[in-house]
N, C-alpha and C positions, 0 to 999 in steps of 0.2 A: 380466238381466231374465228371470225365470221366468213362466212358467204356474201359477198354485196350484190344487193338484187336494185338495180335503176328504180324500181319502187320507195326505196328507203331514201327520204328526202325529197321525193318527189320527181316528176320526169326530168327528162334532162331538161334545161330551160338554153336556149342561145344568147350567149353572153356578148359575142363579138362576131359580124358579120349578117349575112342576108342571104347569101346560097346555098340553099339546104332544101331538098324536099323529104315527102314519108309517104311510102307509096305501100301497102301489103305489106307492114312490119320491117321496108327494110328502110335506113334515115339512108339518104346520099347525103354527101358533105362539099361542097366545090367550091375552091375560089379563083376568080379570076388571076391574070398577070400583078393587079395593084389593091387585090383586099386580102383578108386572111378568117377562117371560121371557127368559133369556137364556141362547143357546147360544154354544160356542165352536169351536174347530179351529184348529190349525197351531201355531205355537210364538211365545217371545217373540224369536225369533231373525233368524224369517224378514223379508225384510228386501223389495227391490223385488218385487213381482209382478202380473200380471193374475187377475183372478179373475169370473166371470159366474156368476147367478145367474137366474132365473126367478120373478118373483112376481107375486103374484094379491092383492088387497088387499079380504077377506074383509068385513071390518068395519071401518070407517079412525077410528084416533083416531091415535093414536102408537106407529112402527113403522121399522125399516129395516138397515138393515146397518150392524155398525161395521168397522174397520178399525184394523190398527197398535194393535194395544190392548194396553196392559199397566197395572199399578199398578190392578188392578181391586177393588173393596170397595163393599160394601151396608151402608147401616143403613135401620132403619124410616123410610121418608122421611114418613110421617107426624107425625113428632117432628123430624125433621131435614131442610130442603129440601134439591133436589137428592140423593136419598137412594141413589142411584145413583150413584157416582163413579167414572171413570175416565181412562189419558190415552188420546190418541189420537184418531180422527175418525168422526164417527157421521153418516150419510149416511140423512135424515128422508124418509119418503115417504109423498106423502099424495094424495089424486086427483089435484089440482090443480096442483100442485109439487113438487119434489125439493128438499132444502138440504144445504147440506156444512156440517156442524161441527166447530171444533175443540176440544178437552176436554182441559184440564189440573185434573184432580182438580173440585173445584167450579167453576173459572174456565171459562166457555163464551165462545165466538168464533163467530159465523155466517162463513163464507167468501166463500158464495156460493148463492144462491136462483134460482132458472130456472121457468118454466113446464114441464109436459114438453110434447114436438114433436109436430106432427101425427101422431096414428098409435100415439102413445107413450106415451096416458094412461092412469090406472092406473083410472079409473072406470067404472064399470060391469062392476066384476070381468074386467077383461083382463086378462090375463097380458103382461107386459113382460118383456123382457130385459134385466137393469142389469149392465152391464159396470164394472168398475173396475179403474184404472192406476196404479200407484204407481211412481215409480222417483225417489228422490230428493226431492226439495220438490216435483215436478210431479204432479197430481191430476188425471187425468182419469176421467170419468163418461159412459157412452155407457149411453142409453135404446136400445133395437133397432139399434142398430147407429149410430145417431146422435149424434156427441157433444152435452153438454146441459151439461155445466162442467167448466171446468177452471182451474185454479189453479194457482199455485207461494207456496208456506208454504214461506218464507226460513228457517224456526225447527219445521222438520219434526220431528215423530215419524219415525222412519226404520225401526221393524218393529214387530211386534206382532202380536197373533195376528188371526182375524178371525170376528165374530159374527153373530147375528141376533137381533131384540130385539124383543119389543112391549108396551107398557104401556097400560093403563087404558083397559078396555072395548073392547080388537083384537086383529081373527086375519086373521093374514096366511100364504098357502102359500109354501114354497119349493120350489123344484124346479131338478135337475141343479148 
């Protein structure tokens, strides 16, 4: 069970989209009403690890971190729902809530939905700390230091690379 440092595999590289800046260490992520933005890092290989991130939720539509991602592919999702496909777990963040999803190609699964905890919420442009644990079927999610879900998916994705995303009308910062 590692520590995953965005060094390992190399920077994030943007796989999907165009609006993004890096200004002093911190990436913003935004897409318009009709694009969607996605970065990547690490490999399809890496397998258990922890990994924390820092985010500020600039403008909230839809937005958040994936994980264990691979088999990843885009069409115009204006012609095809879900136009975003991939496998692995995408972890939604939005003022009010966090959710853990699971994604096998079009097939979607909610896991698990949480309020976040006193102290932890992403509204009013705070900055949060979102930690994530992987090691095996076990999924944990800690808001500042406090766990906020966790799960065991019997029928795990087991590595994959790991992203940042936002779609339709959001910009969200990351940091460290």
């Amino acid at each position: 069970f590692g520590v995953f440092t965005p060094t390992e595999g190399g920077a994030f590289a943007c796989v999907l989209g165009s609006n993004y800046s890096v200004m002093g260490g911190v990436g913003t992520v935004t897409s318009t009403s009709d694009n969607r933005t996605l970065f990547v890092t690490g490999s399809t290989g890496r397998s258990d690890y922890e990994f924390s991130v820092d985010v500020k939720i600039i403008q909230n539509s839809l937005g958040g971190i994936l994980f264990r991602v691979s088999d990843y592919s885009y069409s115009d999702y204006k012609k095809v729902r879900n136009g975003t496909r991939f496998t692995g777990y995408f972890l939604a963040l939005n003022n009010s809530y966090i959710a853990l999803w699971r994604y096998d190609q079009g097939k979607q699964e909610q896991l698990k939905i949480a309020k976040a905890p006193n102290g932890s919420s992403f509204a009013g442009q705070n900055v949060v700390t979102v930690t994530v644990k992987a090691k095996g079927g076990a999924i944990t999610v800690s808001l500042n230091g406090e766990e906020t879900i966790s799960v065991f998916d019997p029928e795990a994705f087991l590595s994959g690379f790991i992203g940042l995303y936002t779609e339709a009308d959001t910009s969200f910062a990351f940091t460290n």
